[in-house]
FIKOLZA-1660 file (N, C-alpha, C; in steps of 0.1 Angstrom, whole numbers, plus 5000, padded with zeros to 4 digits):
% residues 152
   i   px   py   pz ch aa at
   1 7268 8279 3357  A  X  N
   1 7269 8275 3343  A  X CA
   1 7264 8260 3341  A  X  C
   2 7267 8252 3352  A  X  N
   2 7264 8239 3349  A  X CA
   2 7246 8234 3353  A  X  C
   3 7242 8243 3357  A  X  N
   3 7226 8248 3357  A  X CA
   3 7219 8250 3342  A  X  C
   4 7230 8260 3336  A  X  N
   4 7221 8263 3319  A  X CA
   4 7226 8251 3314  A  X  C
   5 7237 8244 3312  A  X  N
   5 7240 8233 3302  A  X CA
   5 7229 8225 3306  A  X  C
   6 7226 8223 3322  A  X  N
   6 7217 8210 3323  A  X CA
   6 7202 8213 3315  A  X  C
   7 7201 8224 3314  A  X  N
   7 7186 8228 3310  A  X CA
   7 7181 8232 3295  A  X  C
   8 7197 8232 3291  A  X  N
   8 7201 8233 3273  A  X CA
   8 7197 8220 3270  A  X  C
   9 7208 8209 3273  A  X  N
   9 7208 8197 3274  A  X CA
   9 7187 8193 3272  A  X  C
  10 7182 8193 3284  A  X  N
  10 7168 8189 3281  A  X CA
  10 7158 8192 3273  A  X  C
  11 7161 8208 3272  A  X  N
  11 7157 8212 3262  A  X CA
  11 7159 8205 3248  A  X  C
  12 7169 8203 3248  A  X  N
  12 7174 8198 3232  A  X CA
  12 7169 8186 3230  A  X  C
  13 7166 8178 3242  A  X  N
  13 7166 8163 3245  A  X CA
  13 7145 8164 3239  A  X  C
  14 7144 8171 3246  A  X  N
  14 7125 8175 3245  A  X CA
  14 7124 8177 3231  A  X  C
  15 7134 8183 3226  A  X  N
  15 7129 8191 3208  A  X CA
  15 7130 8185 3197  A  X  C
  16 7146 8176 3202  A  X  N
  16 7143 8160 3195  A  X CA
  16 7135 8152 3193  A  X  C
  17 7130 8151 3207  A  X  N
  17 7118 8139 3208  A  X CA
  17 7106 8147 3202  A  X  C
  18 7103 8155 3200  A  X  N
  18 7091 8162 3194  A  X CA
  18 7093 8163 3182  A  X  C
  19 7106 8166 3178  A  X  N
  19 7109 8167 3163  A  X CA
  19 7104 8152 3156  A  X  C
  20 7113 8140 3162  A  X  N
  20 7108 8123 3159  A  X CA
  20 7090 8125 3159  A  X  C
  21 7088 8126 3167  A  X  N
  21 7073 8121 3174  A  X CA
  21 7062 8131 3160  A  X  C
  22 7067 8141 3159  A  X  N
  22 7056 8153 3146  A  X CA
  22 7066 8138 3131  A  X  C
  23 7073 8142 3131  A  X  N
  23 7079 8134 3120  A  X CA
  23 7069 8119 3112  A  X  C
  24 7069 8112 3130  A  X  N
  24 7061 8099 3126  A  X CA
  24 7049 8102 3125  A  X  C
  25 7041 8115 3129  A  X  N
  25 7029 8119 3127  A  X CA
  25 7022 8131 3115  A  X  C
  26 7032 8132 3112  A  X  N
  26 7037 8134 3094  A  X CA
  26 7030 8124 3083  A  X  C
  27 7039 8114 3091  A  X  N
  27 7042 8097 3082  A  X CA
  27 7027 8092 3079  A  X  C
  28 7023 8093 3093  A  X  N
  28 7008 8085 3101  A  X CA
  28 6997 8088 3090  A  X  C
  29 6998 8106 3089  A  X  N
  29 6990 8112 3083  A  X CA
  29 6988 8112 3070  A  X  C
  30 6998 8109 3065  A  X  N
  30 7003 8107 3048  A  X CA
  30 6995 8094 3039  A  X  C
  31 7001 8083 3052  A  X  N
  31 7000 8070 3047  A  X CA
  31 6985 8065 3055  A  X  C
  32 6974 8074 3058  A  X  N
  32 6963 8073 3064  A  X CA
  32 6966 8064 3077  A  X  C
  33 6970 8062 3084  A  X  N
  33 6973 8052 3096  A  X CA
  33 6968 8057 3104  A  X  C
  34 6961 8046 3115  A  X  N
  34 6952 8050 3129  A  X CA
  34 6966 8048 3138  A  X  C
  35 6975 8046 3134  A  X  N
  35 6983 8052 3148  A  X CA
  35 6983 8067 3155  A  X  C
  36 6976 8074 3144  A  X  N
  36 6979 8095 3151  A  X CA
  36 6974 8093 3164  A  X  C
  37 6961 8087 3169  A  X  N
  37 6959 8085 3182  A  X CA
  37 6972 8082 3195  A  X  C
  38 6980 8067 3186  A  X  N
  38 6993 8069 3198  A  X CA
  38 6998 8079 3196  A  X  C
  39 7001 8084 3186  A  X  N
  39 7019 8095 3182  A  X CA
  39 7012 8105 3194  A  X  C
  40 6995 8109 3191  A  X  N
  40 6994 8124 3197  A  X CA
  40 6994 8119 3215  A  X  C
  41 6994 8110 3218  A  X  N
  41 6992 8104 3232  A  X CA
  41 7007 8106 3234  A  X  C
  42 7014 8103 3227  A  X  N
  42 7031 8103 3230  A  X CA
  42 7035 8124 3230  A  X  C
  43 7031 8123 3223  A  X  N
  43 7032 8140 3215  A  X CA
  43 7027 8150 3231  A  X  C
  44 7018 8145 3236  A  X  N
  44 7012 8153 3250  A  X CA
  44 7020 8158 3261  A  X  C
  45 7028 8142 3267  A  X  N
  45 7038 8147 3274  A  X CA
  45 7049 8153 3276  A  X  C
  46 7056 8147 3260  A  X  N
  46 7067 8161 3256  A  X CA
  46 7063 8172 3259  A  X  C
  47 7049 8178 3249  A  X  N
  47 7054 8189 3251  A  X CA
  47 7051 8191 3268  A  X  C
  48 7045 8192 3276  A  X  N
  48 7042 8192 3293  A  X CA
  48 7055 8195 3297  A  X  C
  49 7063 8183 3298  A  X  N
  49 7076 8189 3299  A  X CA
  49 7087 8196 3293  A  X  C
  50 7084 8202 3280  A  X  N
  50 7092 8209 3275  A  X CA
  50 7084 8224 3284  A  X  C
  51 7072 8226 3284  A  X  N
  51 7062 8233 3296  A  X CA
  51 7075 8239 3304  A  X  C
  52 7075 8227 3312  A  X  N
  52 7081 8223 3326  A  X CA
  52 7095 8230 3328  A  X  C
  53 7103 8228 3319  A  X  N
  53 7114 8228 3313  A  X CA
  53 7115 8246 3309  A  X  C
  54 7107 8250 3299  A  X  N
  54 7102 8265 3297  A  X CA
  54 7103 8272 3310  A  X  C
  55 7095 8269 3320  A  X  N
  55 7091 8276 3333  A  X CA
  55 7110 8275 3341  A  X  C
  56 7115 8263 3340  A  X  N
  56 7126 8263 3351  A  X CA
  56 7139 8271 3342  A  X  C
  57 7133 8275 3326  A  X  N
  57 7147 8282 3317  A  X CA
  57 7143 8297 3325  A  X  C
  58 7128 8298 3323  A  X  N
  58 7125 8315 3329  A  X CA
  58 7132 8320 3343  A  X  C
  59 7130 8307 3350  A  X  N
  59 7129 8311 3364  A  X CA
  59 7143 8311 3365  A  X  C
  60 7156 8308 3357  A  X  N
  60 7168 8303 3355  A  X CA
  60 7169 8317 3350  A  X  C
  61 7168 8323 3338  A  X  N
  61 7171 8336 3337  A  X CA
  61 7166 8347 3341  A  X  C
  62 7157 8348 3348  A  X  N
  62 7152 8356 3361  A  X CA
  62 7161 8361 3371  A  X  C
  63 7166 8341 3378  A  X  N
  63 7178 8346 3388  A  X CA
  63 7187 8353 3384  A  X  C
  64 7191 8354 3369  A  X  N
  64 7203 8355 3369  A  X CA
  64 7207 8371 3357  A  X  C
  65 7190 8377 3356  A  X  N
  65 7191 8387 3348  A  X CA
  65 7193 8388 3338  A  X  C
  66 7188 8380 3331  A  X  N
  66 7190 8380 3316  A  X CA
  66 7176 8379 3310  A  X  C
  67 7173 8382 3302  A  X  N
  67 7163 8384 3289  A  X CA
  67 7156 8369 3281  A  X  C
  68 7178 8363 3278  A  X  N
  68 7172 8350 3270  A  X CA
  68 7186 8342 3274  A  X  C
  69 7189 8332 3269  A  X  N
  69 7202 8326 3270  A  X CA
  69 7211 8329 3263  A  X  C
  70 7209 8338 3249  A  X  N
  70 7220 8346 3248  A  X CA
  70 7227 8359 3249  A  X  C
  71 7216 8363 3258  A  X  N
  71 7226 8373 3267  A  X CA
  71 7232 8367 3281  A  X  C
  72 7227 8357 3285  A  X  N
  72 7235 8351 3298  A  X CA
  72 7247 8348 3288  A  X  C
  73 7247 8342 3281  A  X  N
  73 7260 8336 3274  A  X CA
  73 7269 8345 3271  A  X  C
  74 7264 8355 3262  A  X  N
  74 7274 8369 3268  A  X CA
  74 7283 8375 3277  A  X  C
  75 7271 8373 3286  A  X  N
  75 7279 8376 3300  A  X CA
  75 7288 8371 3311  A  X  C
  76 7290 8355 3299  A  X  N
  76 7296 8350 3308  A  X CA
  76 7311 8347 3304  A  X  C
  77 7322 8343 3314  A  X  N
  77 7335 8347 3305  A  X CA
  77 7336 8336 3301  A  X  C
  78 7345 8336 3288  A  X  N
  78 7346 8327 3276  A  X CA
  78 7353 8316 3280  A  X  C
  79 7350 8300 3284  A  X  N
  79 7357 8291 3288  A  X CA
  79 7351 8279 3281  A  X  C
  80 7353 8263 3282  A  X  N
  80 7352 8257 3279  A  X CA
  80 7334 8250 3276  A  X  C
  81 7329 8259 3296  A  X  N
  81 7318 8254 3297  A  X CA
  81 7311 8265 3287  A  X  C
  82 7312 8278 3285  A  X  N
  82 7301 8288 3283  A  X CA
  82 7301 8281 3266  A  X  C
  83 7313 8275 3259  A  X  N
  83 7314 8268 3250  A  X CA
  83 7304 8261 3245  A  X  C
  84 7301 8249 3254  A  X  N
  84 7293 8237 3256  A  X CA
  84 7276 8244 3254  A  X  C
  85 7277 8257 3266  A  X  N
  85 7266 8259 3266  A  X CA
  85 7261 8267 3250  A  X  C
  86 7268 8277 3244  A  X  N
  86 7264 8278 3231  A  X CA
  86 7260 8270 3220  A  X  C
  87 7271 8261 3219  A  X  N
  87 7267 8254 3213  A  X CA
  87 7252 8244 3212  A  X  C
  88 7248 8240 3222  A  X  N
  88 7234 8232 3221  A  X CA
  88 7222 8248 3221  A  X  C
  89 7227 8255 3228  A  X  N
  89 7216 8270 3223  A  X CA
  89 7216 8268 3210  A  X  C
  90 7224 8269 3201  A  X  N
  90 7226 8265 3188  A  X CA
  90 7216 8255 3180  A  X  C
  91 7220 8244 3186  A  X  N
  91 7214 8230 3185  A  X CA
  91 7197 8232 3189  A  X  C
  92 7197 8235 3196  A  X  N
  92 7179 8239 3199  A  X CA
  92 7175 8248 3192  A  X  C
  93 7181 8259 3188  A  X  N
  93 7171 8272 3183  A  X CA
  93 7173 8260 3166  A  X  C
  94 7181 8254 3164  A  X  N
  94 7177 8248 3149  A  X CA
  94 7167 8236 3150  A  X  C
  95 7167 8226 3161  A  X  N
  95 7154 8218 3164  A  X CA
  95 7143 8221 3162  A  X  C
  96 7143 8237 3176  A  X  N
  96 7128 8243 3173  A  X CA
  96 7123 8253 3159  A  X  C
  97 7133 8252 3150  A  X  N
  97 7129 8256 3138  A  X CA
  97 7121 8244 3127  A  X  C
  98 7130 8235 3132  A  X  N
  98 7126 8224 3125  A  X CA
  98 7112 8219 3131  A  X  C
  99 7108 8223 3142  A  X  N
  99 7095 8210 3147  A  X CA
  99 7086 8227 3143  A  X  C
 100 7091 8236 3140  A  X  N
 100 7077 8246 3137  A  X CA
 100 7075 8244 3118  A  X  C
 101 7088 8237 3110  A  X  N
 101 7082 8233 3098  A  X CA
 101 7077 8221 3101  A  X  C
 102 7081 8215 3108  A  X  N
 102 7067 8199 3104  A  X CA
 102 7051 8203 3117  A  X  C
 103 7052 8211 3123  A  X  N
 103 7039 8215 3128  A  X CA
 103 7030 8224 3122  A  X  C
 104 7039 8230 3110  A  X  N
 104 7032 8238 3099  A  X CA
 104 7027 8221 3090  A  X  C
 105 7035 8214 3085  A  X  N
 105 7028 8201 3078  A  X CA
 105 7017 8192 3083  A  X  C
 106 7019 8194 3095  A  X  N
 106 7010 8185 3101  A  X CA
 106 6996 8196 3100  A  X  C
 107 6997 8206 3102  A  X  N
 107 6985 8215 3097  A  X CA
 107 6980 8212 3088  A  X  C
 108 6985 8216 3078  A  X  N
 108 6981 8214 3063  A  X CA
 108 6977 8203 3063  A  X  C
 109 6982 8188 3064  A  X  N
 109 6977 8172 3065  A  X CA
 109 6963 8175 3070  A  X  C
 110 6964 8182 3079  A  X  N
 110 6949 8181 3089  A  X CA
 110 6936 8184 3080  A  X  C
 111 6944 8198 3078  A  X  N
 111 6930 8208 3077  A  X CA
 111 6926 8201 3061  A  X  C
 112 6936 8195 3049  A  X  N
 112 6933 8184 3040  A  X CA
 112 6925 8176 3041  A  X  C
 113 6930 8169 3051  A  X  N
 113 6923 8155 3058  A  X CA
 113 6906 8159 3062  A  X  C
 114 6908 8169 3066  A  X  N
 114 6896 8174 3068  A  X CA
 114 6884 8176 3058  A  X  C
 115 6893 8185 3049  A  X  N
 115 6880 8190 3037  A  X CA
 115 6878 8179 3032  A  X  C
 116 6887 8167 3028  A  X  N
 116 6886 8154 3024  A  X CA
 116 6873 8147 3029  A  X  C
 117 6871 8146 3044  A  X  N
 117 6861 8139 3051  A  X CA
 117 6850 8148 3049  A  X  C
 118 6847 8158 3049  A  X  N
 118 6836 8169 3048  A  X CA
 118 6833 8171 3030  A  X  C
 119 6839 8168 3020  A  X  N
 119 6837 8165 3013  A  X CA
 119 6830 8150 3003  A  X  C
 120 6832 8143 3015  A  X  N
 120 6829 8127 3009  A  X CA
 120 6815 8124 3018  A  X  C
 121 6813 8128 3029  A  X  N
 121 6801 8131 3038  A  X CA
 121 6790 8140 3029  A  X  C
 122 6796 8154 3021  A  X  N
 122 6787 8159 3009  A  X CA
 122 6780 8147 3002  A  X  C
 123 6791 8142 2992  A  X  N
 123 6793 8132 2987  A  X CA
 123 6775 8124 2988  A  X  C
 124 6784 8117 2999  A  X  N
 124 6771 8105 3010  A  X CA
 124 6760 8113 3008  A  X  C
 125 6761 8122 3015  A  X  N
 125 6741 8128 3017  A  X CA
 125 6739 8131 3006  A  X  C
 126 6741 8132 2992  A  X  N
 126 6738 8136 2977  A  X CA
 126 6736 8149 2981  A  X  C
 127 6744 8162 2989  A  X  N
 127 6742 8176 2986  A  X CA
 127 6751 8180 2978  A  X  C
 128 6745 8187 2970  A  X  N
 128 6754 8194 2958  A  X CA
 128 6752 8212 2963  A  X  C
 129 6760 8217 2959  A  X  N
 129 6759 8234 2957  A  X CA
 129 6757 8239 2944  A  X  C
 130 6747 8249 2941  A  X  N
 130 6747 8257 2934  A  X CA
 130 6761 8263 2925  A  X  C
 131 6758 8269 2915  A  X  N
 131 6770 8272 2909  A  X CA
 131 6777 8281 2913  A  X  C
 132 6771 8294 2921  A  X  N
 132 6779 8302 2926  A  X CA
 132 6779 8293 2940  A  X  C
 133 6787 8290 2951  A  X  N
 133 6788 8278 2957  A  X CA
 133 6785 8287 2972  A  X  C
 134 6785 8297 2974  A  X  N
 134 6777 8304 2987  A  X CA
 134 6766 8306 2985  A  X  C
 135 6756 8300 2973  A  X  N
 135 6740 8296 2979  A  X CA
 135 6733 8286 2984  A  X  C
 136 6720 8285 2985  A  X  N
 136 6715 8276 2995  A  X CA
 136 6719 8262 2986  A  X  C
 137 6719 8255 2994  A  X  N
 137 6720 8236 2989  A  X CA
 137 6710 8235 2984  A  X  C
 138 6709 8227 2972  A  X  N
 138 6700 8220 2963  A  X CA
 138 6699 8207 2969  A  X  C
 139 6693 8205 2975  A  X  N
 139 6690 8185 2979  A  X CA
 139 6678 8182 2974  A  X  C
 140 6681 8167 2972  A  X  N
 140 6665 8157 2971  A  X CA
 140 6660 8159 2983  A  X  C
 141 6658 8167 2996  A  X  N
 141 6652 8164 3003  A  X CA
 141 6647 8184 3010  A  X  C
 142 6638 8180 3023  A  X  N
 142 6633 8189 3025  A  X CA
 142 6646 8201 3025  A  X  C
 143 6657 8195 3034  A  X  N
 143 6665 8204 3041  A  X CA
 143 6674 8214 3031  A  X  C
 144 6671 8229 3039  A  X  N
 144 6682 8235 3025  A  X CA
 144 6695 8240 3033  A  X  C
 145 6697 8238 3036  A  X  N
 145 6715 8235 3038  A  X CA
 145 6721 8222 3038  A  X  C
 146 6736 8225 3037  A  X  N
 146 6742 8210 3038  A  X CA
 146 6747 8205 3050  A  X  C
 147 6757 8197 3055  A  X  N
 147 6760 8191 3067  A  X CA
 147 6769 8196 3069  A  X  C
 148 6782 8197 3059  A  X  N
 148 6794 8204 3062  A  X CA
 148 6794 8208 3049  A  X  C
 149 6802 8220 3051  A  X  N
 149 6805 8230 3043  A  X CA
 149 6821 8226 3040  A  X  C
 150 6822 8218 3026  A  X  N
 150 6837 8217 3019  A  X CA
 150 6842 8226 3010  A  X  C
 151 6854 8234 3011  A  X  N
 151 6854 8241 2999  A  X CA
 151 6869 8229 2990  A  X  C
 152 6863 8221 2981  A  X  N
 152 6873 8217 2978  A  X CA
 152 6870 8218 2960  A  X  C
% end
């Protein structure tokens, strides 16, 4: 038992720090900041060792025949520690809920951020589209397509 607490424990430890780390890269992205370069540099090795961490929970319920950690938890009789260990199972399955809504935000910032720069690059090269906007580019110049394609 004192094997899964340690591995709960890191877990939880990893999903925090990921939860903080998407949070400030949330922030980064909002408030246009060139810090995303550190956050995602910080952002790398969490997840590696949450990786790491992943592999030693498998190989942990492997030994021990179980599926997931709550059916080891099941199986195990009801004491103070199997306590401990529910609880942060707890505690993680709500972290990793939470870092998959700010990983969904950080999506959306992006792929934003994105049409944003592909639309101002339009912009720059003076390409306009046609009114139905899947025909060829109208430009002052020879070329008939555009550079990037924005749908904004």
């Amino acid at each position: 038992m004192d094997e899964a607490i340690a591995l709960l424990r890191e877990q939880n430890a990893l999903c925090y720090q990921l939860l903080k780390l998407f949070g400030e890269l949330t922030e980064a992205l909002k408030s246009k900041s060139l810090a995303m370069t550190e956050i995602t540099q910080k952002i790398e090795p969490a997840i590696r060792q949450l990786n790491k961490n992943s592999a030693s929970v498998q190989d942990f319920l492997h030994r021990n025949s179980a599926a997931n950690f709550a059916d080891f938890l099941s199986a195990q009789p009801a004491d103070a520690k199997t306590a401990v260990a529910a609880s942060l199972l707890k505690q993680t399955g709500n972290l990793q809920a939470q870092i998959k809504k700010r990983t969904a935000s950080v999506s959306r910032l992006t792929k934003t951020g994105s049409a944003f720069v592909e639309f101002n690059l339009n912009v720059l090269s003076q390409t306009t589209a046609k009114s139905t906007y899947g025909s060829a580019a109208e430009t002052g110049s020879q070329r008939g397509r555009r550079i990037f394609d924005a749908n904004i």
